[in-house]
C-alpha positions as CSV (number, residue, x, y, z in Angstrom):
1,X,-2.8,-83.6,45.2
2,X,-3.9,-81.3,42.5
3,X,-2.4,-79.6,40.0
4,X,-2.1,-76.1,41.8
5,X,0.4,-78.3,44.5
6,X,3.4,-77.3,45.3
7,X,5.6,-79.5,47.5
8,X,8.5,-77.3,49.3
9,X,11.6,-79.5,50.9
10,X,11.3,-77.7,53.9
11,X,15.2,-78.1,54.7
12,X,16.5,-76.4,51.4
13,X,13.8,-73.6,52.0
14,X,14.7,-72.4,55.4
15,X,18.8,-72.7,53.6
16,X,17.7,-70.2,50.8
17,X,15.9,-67.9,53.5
18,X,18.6,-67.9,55.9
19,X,21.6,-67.6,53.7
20,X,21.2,-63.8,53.3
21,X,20.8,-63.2,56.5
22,X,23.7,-65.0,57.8
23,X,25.8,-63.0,54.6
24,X,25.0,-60.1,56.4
25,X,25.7,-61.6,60.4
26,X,28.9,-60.5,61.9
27,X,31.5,-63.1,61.1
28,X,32.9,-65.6,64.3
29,X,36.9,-66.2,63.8
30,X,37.9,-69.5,62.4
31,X,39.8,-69.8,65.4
32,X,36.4,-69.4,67.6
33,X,34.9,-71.7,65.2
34,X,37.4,-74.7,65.4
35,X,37.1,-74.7,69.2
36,X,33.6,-75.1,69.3
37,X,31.8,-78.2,69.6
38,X,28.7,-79.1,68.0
39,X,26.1,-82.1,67.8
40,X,23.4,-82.4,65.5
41,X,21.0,-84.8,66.1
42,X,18.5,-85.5,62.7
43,X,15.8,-87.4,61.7
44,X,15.9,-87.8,58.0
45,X,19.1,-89.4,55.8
46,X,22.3,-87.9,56.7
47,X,24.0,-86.8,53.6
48,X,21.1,-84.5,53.1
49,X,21.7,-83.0,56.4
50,X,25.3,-82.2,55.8
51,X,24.9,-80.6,52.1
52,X,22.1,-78.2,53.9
53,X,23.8,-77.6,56.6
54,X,26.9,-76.7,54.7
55,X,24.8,-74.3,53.1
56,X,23.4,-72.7,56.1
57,X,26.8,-72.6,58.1
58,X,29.5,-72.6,55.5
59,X,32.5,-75.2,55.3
60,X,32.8,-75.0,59.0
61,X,33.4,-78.7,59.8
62,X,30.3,-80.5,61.8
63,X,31.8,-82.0,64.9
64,X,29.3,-85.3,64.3
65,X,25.4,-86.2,63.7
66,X,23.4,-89.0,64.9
67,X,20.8,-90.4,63.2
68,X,17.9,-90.8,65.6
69,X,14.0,-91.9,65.5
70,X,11.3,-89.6,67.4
């Protein structure tokens, strides 16, 4: 890679492009929010999944992740 290189985490970019658009989204009730039920499935190491998505959703709880291989 050259000097002119620029290597973008792609998870922490779409975070920083969808926060203020989710600032701006209606708001669900917590109430709404603690009754769903949601599954992520990723592919990369797990910590780093829940620190983005924490970002991206807030400090909704995630329901549970799985660790899977494509």
């Amino acid at each position: 890679m050259g000097p002119n290189v620029t290597l973008v985490e792609s998870g922490a970019a779409v975070a920083d492009q969808m926060e203020p658009e989710l600032i701006l989204a209606p708001r669900v009730s917590d109430e709404t929010l603690q009754s769903l039920r949601v599954k992520f499935f990723v592919t990369d190491e797990s910590d780093q999944f829940r620190d983005l998505a924490q970002r991206i959703l807030g400090p909704s709880k995630i329901n549970s992740f799985e660790l899977i291989s494509l």
